[in-house]
C-alpha positions in Angstrom: -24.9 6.7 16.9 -25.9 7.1 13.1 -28.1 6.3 10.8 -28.4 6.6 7.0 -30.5 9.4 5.0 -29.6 10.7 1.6 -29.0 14.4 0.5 -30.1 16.6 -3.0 -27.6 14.7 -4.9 -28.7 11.2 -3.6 -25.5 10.3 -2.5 -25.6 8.6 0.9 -25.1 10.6 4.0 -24.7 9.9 7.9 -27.2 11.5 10.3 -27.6 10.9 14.0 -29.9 9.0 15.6 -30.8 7.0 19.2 -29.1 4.0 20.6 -31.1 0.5 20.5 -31.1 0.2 16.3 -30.3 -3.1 15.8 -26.5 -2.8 15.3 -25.3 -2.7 18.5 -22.7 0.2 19.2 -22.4 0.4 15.2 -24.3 2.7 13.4 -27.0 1.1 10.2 -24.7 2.1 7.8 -23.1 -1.1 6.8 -21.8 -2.6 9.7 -20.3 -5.4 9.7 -22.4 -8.6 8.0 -23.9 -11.0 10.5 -23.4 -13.3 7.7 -19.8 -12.7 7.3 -19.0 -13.0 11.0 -20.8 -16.4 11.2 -18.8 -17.9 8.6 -15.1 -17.6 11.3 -15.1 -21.2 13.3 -12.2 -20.1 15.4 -10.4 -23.0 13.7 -6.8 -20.5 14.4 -5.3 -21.0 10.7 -5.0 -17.2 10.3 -2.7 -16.8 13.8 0.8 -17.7 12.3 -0.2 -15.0 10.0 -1.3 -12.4 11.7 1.5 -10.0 12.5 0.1 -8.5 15.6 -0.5 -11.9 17.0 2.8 -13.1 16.2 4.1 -9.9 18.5 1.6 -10.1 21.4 0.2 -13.8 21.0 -3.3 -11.9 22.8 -6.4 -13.4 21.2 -8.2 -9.9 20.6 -5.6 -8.7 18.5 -5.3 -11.4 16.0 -8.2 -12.1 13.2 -10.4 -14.3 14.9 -10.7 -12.4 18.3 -11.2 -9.2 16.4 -14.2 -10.7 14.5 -15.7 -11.8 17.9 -15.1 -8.3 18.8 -17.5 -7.4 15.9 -20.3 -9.7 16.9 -20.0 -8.6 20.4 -20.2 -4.8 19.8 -23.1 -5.7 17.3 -24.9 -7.1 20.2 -24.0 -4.0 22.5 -22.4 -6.0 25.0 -19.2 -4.2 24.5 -18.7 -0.4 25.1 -17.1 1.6 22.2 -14.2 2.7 24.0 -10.3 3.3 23.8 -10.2 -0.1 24.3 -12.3 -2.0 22.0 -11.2 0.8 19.5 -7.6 0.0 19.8 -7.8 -3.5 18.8 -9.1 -2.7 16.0 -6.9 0.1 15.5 -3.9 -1.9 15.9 -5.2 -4.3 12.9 -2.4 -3.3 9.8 -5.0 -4.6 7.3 -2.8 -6.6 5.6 -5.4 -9.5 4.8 -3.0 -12.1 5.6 -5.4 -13.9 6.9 -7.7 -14.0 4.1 -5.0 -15.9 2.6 -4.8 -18.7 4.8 -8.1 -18.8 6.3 -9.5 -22.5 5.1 -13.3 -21.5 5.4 -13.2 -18.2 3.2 -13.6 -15.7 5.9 -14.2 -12.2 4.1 -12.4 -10.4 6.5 -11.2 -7.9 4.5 -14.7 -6.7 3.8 -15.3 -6.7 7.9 -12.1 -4.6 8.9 -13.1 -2.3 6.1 -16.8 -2.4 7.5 -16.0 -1.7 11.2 -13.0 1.3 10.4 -15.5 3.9 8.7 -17.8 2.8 11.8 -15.7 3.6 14.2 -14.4 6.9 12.4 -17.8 7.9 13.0 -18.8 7.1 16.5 -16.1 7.4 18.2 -14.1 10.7 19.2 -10.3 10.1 18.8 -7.5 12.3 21.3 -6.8 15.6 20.0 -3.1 14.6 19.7 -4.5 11.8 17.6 -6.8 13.5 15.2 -4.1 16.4 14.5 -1.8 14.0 13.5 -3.9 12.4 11.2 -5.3 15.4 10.3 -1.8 16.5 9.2 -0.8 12.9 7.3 -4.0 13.1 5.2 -3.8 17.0 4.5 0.0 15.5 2.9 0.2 12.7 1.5 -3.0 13.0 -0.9 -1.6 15.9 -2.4 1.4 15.4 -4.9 1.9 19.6 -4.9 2.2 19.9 -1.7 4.2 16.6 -1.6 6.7 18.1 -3.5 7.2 21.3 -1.4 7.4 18.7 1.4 10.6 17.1 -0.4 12.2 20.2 -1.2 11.8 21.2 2.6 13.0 17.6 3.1 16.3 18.0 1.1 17.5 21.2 2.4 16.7 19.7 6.1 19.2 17.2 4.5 21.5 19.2 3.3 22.0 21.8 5.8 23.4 19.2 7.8 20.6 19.8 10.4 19.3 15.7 9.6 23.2 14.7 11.0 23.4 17.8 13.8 20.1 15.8 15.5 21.2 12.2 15.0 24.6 12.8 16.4 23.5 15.0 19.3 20.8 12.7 20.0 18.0 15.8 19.6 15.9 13.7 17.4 15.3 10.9 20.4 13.4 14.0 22.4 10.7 14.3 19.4 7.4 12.2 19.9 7.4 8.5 18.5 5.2 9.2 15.7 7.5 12.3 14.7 10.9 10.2 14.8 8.8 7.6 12.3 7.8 10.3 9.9 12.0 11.8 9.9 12.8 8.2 9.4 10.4 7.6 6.7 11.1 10.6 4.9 12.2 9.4 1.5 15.4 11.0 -0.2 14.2 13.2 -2.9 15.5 13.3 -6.6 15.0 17.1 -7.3 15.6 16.1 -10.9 12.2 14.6 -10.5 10.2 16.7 -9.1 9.4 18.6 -12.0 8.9 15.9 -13.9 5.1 14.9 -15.6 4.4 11.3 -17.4 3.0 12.4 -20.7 -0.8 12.4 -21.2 -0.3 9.8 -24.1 2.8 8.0 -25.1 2.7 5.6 -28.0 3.4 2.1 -28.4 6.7 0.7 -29.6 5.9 -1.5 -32.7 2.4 -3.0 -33.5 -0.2 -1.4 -30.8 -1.1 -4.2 -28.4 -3.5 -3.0 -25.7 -4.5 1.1 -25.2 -4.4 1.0 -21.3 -4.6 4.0 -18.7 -2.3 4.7 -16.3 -2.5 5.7 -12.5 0.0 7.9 -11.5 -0.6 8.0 -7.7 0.9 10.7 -5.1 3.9 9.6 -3.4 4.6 7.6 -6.4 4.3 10.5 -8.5 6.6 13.0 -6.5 9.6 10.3 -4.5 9.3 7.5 -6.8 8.8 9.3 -10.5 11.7 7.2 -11.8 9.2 4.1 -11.5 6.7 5.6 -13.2 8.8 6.5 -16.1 9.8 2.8 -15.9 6.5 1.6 -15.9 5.8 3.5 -19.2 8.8 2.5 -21.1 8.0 -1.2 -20.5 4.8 -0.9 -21.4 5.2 0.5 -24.5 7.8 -1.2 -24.8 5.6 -4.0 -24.8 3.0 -2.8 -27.2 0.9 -0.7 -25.2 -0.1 3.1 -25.6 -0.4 4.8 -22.2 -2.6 7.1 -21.5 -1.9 9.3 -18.0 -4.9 11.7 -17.6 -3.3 15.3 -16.6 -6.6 15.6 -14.3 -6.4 12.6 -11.7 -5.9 12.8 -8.2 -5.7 11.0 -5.6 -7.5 7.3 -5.9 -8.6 7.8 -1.6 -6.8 4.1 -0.9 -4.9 5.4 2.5 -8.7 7.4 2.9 -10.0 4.2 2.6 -7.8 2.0 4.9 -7.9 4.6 7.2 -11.8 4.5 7.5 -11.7 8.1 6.3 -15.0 6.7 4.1 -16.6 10.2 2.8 -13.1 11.5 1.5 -12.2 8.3 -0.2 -15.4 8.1 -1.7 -15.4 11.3 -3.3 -12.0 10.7 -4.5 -13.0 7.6 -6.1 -15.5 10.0 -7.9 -13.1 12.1 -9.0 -10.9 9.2 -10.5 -13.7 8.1 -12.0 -14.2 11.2 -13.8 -10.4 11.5 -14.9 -10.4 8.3 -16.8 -14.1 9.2 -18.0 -12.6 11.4 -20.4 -10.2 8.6 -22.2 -11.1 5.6 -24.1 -8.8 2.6 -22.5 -9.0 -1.2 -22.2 -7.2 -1.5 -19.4 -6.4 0.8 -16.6 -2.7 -0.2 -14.5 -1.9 0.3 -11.4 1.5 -0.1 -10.1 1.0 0.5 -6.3 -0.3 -2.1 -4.6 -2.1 -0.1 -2.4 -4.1 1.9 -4.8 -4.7 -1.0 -7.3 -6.0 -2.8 -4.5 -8.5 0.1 -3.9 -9.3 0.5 -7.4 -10.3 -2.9 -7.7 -13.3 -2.4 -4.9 -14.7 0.8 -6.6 -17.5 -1.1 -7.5 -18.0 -2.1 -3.6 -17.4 1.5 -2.4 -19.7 3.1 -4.2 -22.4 0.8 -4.1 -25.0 3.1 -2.7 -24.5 5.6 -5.3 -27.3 5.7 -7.7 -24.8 8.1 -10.2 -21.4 5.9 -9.6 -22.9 2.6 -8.6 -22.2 1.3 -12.3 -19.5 3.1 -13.4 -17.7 2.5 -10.5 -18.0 -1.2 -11.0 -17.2 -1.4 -14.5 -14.0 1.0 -13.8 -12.7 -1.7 -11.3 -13.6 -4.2 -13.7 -10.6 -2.8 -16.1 -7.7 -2.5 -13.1 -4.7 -4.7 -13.3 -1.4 -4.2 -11.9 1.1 -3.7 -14.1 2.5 -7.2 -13.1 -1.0 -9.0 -14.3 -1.5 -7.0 -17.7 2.5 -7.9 -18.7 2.3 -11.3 -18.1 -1.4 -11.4 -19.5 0.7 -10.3 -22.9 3.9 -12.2 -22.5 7.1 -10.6 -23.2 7.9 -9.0 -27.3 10.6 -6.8 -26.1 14.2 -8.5 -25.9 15.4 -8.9 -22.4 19.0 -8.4 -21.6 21.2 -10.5 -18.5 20.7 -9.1 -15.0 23.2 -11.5 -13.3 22.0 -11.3 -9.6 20.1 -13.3 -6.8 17.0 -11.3 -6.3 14.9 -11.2 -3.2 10.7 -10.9 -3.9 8.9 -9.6 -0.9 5.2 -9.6 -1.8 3.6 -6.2 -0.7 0.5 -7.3 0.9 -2.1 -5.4 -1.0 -1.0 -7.4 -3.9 0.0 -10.8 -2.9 -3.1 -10.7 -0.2 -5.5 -8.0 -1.1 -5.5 -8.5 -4.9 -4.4 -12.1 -4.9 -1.5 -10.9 -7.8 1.6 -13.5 -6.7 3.1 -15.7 -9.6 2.7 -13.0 -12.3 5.7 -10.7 -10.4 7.5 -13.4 -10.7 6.7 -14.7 -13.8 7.5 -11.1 -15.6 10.9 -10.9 -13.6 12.3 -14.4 -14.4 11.9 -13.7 -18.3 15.0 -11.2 -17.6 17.7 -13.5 -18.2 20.8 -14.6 -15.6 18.4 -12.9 -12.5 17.7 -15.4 -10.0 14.5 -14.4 -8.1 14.0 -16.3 -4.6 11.2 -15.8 -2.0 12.1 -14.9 1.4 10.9 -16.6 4.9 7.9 -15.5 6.2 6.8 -14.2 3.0 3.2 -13.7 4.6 4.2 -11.9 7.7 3.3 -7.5 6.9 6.3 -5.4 6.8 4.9 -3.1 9.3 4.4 -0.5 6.6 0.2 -0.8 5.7 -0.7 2.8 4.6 0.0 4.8 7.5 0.5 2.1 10.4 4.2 2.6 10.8 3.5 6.2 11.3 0.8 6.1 13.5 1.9 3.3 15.6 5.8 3.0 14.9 6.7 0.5 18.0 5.0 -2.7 16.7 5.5 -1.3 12.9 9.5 -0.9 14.1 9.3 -4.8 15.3 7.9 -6.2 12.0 10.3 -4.1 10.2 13.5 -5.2 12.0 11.5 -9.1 11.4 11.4 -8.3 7.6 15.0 -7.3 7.1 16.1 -10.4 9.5 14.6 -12.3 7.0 15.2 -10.7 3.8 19.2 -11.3 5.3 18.9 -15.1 5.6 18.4 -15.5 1.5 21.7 -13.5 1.3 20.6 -11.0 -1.6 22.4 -9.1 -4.3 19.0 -6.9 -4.2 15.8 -6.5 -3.3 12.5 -6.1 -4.9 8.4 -5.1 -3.9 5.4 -3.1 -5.6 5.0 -0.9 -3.1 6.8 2.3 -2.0 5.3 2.2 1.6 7.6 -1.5 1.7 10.2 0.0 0.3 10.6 3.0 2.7 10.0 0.6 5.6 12.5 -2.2 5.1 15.2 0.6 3.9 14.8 2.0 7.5 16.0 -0.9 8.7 18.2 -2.2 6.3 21.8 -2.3 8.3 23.6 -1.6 5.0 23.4 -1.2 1.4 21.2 -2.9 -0.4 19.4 -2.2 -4.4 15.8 -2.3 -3.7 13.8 -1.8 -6.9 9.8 -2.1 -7.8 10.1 -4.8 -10.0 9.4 -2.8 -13.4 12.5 -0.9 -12.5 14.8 -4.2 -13.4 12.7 -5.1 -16.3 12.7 -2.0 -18.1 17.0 -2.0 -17.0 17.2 -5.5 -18.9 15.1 -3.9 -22.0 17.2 -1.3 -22.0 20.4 -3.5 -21.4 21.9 -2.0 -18.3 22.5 -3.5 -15.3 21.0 -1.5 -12.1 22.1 -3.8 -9.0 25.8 -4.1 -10.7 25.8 0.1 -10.9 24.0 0.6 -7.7 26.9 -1.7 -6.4 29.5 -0.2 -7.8 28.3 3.7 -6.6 27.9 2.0 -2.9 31.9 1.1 -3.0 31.3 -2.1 -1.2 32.2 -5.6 -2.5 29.4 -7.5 -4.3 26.9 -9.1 -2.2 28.0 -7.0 0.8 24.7 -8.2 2.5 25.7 -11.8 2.7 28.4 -10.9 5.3 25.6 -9.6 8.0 23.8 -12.1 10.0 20.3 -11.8 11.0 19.5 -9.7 14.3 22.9 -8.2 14.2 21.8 -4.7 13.6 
């Protein structure tokens, strides 16, 4: 067990101490609120949206049950084990039930209470912690990212991708080893090189001087959407200011539980965007806007961030807020083309951000934008769920794409890479997926990305309205 003491530069650290404090098996350092636990009745409006409980229907592993789980361990009458660790484990964060819980249950800020808790106090596998010791020595780090993609291409390449598929070499690799092959995005070496500019000017009459969060993945497999994002926005009046010095914002650190290395990320974010003057500061991950939006909760107990950390989150929009905020100037061009929304869950859930998507996409004219069936139901993506546990993330995948099918798209559209890379695993054929400031800057520009992306595919428009659900 833990408890709380601070070091020389006051920031909060975690020291051990006996058994019997008061919290159960959790440690003093914010466990989870008795007052947040009490306000779940068990009334079951979150189970149609949980997505583990929609696969296992068992009580512990939907919202509810795991918040019983809480109050149990805080009483001690639960053992930290495997056990009472994997439920917890098996949680993909999505906050689905936030959304539909009728009594306000915080849950979100008791998942993200309990994770750090039991990062702490209890001892993972070996196998476990060197796989998650290899995702986040990765992913948080655009330069190595990119050596990852060059590696990535060659593997590609080579041929060696097709020798183990077609020999059937690639089934003999762990399950968490085939997920991270089958995530592994296509890279655009063109890219790789490439750098958003630490200021680019507004088109026209300067409406809003905002700052812009680069991100790591987003930065390395998906620059094209960040060259997007700046083109609208400027586009539509706003000077954007990319600081050469961030890094990583800590949000997979921070879903993970992984609470000392996303803090001090969040410091060093903090610091980046210190050194520019900006009203606003956009996100266009869902992800990381999410986490940059609880800065001020993170570092609560930091005497030197505590403020600035809040009034940092006070400025975050995604970039799907701030342009509808300031309504459309730049002329939009036809997109002709039935559009599929999947809301990534760290927006539509997490940040509450679900009209203004939609709002920003229907002002591109001829594009018809529907929602898709179980709109509320995770991908299977969340951070790095479908790589640490790709069998239930693999079954909510395969349930996405079933139900992206049944609206019989021309494309598909979400604000999150993870979601992207997830449903295109599973997609049976070829299907445009975009982040949605991809199509808007395309209609600005007057070109017509689903109609070219089409037409390179060689099949016949709407190709996807010939496959049925569950046929692939």
């Amino acid at each position: 067990m833990t408890d709380i003491s601070r070091d020389e530069d006051q920031r909060v650290s975690v020291q051990p101490v006996a058994i019997g404090n008061g919290a159960g098996v959790f440690d003093l350092h914010h466990p989870p609120s008795d007052e947040l636990i009490s306000d779940c009745v068990h009334c079951g409006f979150c189970l149609p949206t949980c997505p583990t409980y929609a696969l296992w229907g068992e009580e512990m592993d939907s919202p509810r049950g795991r918040i019983y789980l809480m109050k149990l361990g805080k009483e001690g009458k639960v053992p930290l084990d495997d056990t009472y660790t994997q439920h917890f484990d098996m949680c993909l964060g999505c906050m689905a039930c936030v959304t539909a819980c009728p009594s306000g249950v915080q849950y979100d800020k008791l998942i993200e209470a309990v994770r750090p808790q039991l990062e702490r106090n209890r001892r993972r596998s070996l196998t476990d912690r060197l796989f998650r010791g290899m995702i986040f020595a990765l992913f948080p780090y655009p330069s190595r990212l990119r050596v990852a993609a060059v590696l990535g291409e060659l593997y590609r390449r080579l041929g060696l991708r097709s020798l183990l598929h077609r020999t059937g070499l690639v089934s003999l690799l762990p399950r968490r080893l085939q997920a991270v092959e089958a995530l592994m995005p296509p890279a655009k070496l063109r890219h790789l090189a490439t750098r958003t500019p630490a200021v680019t000017l507004a088109v026209g009459t300067t409406r809003r001087r905002v700052g812009f969060l680069t991100g790591c993945v987003q930065r390395v497999f998906f620059a094209d959407v960040n060259q997007a994002t700046v083109r609208v926005l400027t586009a539509e009046g706003c000077e954007v200011v990319a600081p050469p010095t961030q890094r990583c914002c800590g949000a997979l650190s921070e879903h993970a539980g992984r609470e000392p290395e996303a803090l001090d990320r969040a410091r060093g974010l903090i610091d980046a965007f210190a050194e520019v003057e900006v009203d606003t500061i956009v996100a266009n991950v869902a992800g990381c806007g999410s986490t940059l939006k609880e800065y001020g909760r993170l570092l609560r107990d930091d005497p030197d961030y505590a403020d600035r950390a809040a009034a940092f989150s006070a400025k975050v929009q995604d970039v799907s807020e701030l342009l509808a905020e300031l309504g459309p100037v730049a002329e939009r061009h036809p997109i002709e083309a039935r559009l599929a929304y999947h809301d990534a869950c760290h927006l539509g859930h997490a940040q509450g951000v679900r009209s203004q998507p939609r709002d920003v996409l229907r002002t591109i004219p001829g594009l018809q934008v529907t929602d898709i069936p179980e709109a509320e139901i995770c991908c299977g993506s969340a951070g790095i769920y479908n790589l640490v546990h790709p069998e239930p993330a693999e079954e909510l995948g395969r349930r996405k794409v079933d139900n992206v099918l049944s609206v019989k798209p021309d494309a598909l559209a979400t604000a999150n890479p993870g979601c992207l890379l997830q449903i295109r695993r599973y997609w049976p054929g070829e299907l445009p997926m975009f982040h949605p400031v991809e199509l808007l800057d395309a209609s600005i520009r007057g070109v017509d990305p689903i109609a070219a992306a089409t037409a390179r595919s060689g099949r016949p428009r709407l190709d996807a309205r010939t496959a049925e659900p569950g046929s692939f």
